[in-house]
C-alpha positions in Angstrom: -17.6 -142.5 284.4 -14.8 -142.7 281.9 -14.8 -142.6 278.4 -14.2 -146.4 278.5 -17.1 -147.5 280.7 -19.6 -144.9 278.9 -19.0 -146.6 275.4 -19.0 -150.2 276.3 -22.3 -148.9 278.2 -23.8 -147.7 275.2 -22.6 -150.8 272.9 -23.9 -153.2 275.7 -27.3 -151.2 275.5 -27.2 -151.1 271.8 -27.0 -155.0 271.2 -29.6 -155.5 273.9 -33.1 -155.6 272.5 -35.6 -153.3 274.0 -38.9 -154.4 274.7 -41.2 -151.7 273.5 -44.5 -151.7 272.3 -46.7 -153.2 269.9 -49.5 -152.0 267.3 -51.5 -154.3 269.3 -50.1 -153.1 272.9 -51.2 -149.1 273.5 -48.7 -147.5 275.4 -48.7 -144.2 277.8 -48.8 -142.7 281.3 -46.9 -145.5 283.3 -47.1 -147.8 280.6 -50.3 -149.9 280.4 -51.1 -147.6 283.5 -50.4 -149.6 286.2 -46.6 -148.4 287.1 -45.4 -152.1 287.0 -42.8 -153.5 285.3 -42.6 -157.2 285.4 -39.7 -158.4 283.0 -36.8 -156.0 284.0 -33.6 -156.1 286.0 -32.6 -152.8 286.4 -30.0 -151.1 288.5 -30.5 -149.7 292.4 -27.9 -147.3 292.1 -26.4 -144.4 290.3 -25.2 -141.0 290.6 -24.1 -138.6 288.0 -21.1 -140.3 287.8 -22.2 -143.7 288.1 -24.3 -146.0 286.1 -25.4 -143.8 283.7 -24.9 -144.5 280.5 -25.7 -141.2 278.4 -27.7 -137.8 279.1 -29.4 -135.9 276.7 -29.6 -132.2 277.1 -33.3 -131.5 276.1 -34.5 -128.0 274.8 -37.3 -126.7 277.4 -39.0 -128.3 280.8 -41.6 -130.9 281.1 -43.4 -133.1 284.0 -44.3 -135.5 281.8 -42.5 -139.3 281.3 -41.0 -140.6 278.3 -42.4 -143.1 276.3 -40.5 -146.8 274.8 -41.4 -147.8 271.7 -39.1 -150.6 270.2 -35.8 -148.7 270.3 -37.1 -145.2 270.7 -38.4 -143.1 273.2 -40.5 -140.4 272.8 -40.5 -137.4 275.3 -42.1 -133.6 275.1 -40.4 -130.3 275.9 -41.9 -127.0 276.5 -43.0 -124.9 275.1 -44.7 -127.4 272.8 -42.5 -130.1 271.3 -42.5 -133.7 270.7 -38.7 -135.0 270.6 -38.0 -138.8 269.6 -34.9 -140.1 271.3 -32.5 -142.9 270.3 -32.3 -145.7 273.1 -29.1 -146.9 272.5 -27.1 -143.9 272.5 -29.5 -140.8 273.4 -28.8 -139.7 270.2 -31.8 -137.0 268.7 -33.7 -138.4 266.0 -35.8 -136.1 265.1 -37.8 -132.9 267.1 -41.3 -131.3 265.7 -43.0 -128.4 266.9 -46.2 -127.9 267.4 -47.1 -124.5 267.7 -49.3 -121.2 266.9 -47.3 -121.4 263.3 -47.7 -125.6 262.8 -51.8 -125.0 263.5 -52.4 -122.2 261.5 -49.3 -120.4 259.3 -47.1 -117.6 259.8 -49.1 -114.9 259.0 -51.9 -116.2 261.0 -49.5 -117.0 263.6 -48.3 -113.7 264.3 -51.3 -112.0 264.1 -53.0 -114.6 266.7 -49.5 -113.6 268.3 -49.9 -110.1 268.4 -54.0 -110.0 269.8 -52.6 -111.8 273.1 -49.5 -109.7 273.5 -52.3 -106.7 273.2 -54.7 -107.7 275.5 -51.9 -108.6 277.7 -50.5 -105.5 277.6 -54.1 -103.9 278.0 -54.2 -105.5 281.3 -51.2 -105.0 282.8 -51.9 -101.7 282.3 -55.2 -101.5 284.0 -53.6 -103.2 286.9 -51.3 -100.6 287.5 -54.2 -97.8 287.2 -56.0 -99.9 289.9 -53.7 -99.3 292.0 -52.5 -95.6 291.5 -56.3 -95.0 292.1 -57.2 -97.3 294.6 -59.7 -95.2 297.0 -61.7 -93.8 294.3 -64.8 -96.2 294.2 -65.9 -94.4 290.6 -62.5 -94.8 289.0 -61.7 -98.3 290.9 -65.5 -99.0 289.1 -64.8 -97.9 285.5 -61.1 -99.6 285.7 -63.0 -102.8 286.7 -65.3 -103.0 284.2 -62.5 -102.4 282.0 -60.4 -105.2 282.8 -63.7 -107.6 282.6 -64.2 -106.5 279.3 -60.4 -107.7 278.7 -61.1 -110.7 279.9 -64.3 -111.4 277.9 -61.8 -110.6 274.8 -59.2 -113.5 276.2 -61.9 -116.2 276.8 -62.9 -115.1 273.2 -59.7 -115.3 271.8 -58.8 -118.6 273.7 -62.2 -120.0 272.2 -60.5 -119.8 268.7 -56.8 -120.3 269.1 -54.1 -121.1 272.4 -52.2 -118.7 274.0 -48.8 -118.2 272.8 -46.2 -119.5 275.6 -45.2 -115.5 276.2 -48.9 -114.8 277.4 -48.9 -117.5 280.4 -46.2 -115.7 282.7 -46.2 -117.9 286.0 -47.9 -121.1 284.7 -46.7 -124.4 285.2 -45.0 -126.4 282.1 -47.4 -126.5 279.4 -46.0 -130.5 279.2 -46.9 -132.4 281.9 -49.0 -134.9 280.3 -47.1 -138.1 278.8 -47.2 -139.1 275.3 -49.2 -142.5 273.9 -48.7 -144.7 271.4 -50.2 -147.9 269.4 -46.7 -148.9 268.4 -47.3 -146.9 264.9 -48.3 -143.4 266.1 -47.0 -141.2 269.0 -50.1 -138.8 270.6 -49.3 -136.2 272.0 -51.6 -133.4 274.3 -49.9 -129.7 275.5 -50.9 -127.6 278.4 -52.5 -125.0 275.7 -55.2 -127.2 274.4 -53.1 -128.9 271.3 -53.3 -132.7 270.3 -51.4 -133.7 267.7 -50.1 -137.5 266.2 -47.1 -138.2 264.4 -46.1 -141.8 262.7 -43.0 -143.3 264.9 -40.4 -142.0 261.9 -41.7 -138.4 262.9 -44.0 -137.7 260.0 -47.3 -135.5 261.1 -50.2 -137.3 260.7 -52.9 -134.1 262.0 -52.5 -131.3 265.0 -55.8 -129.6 266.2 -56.8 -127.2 268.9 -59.1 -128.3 271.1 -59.7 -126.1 273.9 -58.1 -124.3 276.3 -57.6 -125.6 280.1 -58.4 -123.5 282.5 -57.5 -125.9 285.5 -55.5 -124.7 288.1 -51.8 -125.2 288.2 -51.6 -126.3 284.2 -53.1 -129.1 282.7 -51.4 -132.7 283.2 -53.9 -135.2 282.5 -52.4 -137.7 280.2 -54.0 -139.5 277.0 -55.1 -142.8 277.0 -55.4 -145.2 273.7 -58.1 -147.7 272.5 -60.3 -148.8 270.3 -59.2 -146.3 267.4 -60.1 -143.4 269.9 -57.6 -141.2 271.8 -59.2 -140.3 275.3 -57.9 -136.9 276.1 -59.5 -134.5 279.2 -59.1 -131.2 279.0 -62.2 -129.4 280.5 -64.6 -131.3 279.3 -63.5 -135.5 278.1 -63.1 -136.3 274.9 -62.8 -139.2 272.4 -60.8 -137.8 269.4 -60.5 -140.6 266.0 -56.6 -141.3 266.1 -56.9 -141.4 262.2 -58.0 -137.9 261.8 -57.9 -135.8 265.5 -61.9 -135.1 264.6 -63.9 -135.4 268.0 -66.0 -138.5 268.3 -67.7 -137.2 271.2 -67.7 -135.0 273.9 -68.4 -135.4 277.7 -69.2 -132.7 280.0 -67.0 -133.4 282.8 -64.9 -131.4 285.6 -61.6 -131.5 284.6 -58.5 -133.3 287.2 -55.2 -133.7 287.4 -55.3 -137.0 287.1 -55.3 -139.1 284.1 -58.3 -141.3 282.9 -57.8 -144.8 281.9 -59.5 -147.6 279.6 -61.0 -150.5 280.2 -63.6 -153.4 279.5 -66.6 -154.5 281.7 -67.8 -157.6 279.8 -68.1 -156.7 276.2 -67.8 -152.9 277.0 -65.0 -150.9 277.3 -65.1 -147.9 278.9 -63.1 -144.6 280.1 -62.8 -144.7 284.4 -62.8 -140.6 284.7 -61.2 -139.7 287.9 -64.0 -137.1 287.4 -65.9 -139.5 289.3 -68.0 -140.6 286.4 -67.7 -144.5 284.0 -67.9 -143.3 280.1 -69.0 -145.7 277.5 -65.8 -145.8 274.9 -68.3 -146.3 272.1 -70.6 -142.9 272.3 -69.2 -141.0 275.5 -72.1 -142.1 277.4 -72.2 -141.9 281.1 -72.9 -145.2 282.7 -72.2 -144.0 286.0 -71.4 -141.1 288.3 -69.7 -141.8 291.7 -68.1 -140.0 293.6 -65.8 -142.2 295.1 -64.2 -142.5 292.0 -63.5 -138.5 292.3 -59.6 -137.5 292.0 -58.3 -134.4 291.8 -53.8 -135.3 291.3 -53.7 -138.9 292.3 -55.0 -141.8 289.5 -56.2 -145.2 290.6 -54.8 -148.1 289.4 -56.7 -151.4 288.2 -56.1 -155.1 288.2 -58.6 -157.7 287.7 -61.5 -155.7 287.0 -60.7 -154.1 290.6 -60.0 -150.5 291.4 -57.6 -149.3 293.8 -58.0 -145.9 294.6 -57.3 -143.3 297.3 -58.9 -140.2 297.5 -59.5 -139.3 301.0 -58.7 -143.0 302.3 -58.4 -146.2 300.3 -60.8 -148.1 298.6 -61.3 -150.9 296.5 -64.0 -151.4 294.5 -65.3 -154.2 291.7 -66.6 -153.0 288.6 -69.5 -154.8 287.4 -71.8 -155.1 284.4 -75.3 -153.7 285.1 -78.4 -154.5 282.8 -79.3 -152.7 280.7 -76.1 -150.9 279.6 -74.8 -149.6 283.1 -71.9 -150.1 285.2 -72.2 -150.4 288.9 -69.5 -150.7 291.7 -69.4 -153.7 294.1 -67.6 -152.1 297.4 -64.6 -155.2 298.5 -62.9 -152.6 301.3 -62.4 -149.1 302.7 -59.4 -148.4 304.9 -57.7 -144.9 306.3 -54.7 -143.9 305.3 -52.5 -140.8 305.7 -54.2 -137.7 305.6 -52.8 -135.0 303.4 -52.5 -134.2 299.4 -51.4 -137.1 297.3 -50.2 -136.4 293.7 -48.5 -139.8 293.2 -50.2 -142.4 291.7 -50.2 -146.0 293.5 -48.6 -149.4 292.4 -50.0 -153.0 293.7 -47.6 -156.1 293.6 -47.7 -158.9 294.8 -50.8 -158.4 297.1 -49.6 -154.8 298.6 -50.9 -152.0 297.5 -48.6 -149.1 298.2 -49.8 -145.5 298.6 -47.5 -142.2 299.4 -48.7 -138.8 299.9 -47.1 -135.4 298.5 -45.0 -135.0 301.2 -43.8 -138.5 301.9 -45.9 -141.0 304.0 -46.0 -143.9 302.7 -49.2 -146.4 303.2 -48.5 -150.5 302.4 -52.2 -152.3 302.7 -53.5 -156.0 302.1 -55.2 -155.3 298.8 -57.2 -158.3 299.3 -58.3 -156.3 303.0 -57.8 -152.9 302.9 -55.6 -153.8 306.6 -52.7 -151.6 307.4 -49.4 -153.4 306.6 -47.2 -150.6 307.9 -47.0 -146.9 307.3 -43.3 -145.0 306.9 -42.3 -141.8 306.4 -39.9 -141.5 303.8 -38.1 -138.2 304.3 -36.9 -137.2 300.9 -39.1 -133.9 300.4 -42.3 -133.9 298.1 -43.1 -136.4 295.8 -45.2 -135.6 291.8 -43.8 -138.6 290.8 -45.9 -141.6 290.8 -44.8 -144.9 292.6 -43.0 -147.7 290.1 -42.9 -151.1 290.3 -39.9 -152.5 288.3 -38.7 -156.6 288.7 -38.4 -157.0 292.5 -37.9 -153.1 293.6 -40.6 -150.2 294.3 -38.8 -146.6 293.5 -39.9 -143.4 294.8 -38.5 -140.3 293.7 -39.3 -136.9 295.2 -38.7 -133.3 293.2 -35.5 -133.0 294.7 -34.5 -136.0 292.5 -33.7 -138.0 295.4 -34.7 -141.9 294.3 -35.3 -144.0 296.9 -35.3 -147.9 296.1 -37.5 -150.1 298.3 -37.7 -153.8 298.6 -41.2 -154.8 298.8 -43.0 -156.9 301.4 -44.6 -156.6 304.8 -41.6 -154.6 306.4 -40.2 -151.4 305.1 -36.7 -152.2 304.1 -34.3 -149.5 301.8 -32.2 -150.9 299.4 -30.7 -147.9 298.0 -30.8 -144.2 297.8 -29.4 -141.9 294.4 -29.6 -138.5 293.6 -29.9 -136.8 290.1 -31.3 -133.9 289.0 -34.5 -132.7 290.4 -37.7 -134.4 288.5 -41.8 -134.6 288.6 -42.0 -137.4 285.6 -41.4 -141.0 286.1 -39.1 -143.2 285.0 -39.6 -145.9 282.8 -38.1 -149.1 282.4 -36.8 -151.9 279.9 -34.4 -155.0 280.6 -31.5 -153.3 282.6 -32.6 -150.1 281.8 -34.0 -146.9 283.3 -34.9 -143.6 281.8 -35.9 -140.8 283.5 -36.6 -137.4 282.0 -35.4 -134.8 284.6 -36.1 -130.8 284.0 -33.4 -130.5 281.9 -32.0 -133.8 280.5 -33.3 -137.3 279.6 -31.3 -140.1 281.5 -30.2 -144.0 280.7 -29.2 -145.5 284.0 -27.7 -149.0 283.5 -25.0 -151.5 284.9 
């Protein structure tokens, strides 16, 4: 792309409004949630050298997507920062941290700091006695009980403050869950237990600890927005106030992978746990525990007070108002599918509901049915990424960064297939536009 092409590019995308959110319009994981993007035109193909308008070098790695509000986007960074982004020009607006010395101070910082790198040390160093000793049942014992007692001081420690990135050698990006906004505030929740919120000009409104996740693999549950409460899941689910980041209530629930969204049965709205549990938004209270509603990577997706889901098969399923203050399901269809993990999420349009598992099969059904449509195998590695609807094309990007394009309908039919750098997020979408945060940069793909 020459010098030429990239700043016309950017002056095209400049004087181009872009649709972002309102106060009114909450914003997050695949945007409202659903992975569909109804008002946009944007491109089928690129390379590095084509159709891409800028890239942003970001500071650290991150599963999560970026966010559009107005004409900013708002991504996260290991090890725990929260990085606004001009649109036009993919220009830095501002970055904030939001770590050990953010929460608590510098002195308090280092010596938080300082217990984990002990106790670190402490066990590392038990491990190797384990091992010079191994045969000898009484020292193999007393090492043993040594190392639990480590352990105890960890949980301990966790209970009062998150691990500094330099304890968790071999643990997945501690951002893989997407920001959310109200148009105002930006909400942000990191792979060590902090939540934090930040007006849209970058001024910190509160950051708290919450807890420490302990699910395998790293947390990546996402936040979603409502009713003046911030639904976040770390182990248990919570409702924190977005004014203040003081917990409303407090759910006992297993944590997932998957994200939890809102929404209203009647006159109540509620939080859909892919816990396999219905949550009253109001008070946390459980209206109802099923599990067929029980996902552990792969979040369902609702239209019409229906939900789609796909945990071991496909279901659909109508949620209805139950006297007095329940919530009950009301089974439409059940239909198998390919067997197999499934970390992608699913997108319906226009009466197909698509499915793909991890590795690349790809299920089309009648969502008014649950019937087949066709099944195709995709062939472009593992996907994390989640399946996105945008104007008349389905994408489907695998960790390889391979993007496949897909017209859909009742036959499988490619339209195009790009390749950037490798990527777990998805992308996002706005007139002509797409962004896509890769591990290193963030992307604007464009005519």
């Amino acid at each position: 792309m020459t010098a030429l092409s990239t700043n016309l590019g950017i002056a095209l995308l400049s004087s181009l409004l872009l649709i972002g959110a309102s106060p009114r319009d909450p914003v997050g994981w695949r945007a409202d949630g659903t992975g569909y993007y109804k008002e946009v035109n944007p491109p089928t193909k690129w390379a590095e050298d084509t159709n891409v308008l800028w890239k942003t070098k970001l500071p650290g790695r991150s599963q999560a997507s970026p966010i559009l509000i107005g004409k900013r986007i708002f991504v996260v960074s290991d090890p725990a920062e929260l990085l606004c982004v001009n649109a036009a020009d993919g220009k830095i607006l501002w970055r904030r941290s939001n770590d050990l010395v953010e929460l608590y101070g510098e002195d308090k910082a280092k010596q938080i700091t300082a217990e984990y790198a002990r106790l670190k040390t402490e066990k590392r160093n038990l491990e190797r006695e384990r091992g010079r000793v191994k045969g000898d049942a009484d020292k193999e014992k007393e090492i043993k009980q040594k190392l639990e007692a480590v352990n105890r001081e960890v949980q301990q420690l966790r209970k009062r403050a998150p691990a500094p990135p330099s304890y968790a050698d071999g643990e997945t990006t501690n951002t893989a869950a997407t920001p959310a906004s109200d148009g105002e505030h930006v909400y942000a929740v990191f792979g060590n237990g902090v939540v934090c919120a930040y007006t849209v000009a970058g001024e910190r409104r509160w950051i708290k600890y919450i807890e420490a996740p302990t699910i395998g693999f790293g947390h990546s549950s996402s936040p979603a927005l409502a009713d003046g409460k911030l639904i976040v899941h770390l182990n248990d689910l919570f409702a924190l106030e977005t004014a203040t980041g003081e917990i409303a209530w407090r759910v006992p629930l297993p944590a997932r992978h998957a994200s939890p969204l809102v929404t209203r049965v009647d006159e109540t709205s509620v939080v859909v746990s892919p816990a396999g549990a219905i949550v009253r938004l109001a008070d946390g209270k459980i209206l109802l525990k099923d599990g067929s509603l029980s996902s552990s990577e792969c979040s369902p997706v609702l239209h019409d007070r229906i939900l789609y889901t796909f945990p071991g098969g496909a279901r659909a399923v109508r949620l209805v108002s139950a006297k007095p203050a329940s919530v009950k399901l009301e089974k439409l269809w059940e239909s198998k599918t390919a067997g197999g993990r499934r970390t992608p999420s699913p997108v319906l349009y226009d009466g197909l509901l698509y499915g793909v598992t991890t590795d690349g099969t790809l299920d089309v059904l009648d969502a008014s049915t649950g019937e087949q449509v066709y099944r195709q195998r995709l062939g472009i590695g593992n996907l994390y990424s989640s399946i996105t609807a945008a104007g008349t094309n389905l994408y489907f990007s695998s960790t390889k960064g391979t993007t496949i394009v897909v017209a859909p309908g009742r036959e499988y039919h490619e339209v195009a297939r790009n390749t950037l750098e490798g990527f777990g997020s998805c992308p996002i979408f706005s007139e002509r536009h797409m962004f896509v945060r890769t591990r290193q940069h963030l992307y604007c793909i464009g005519r």
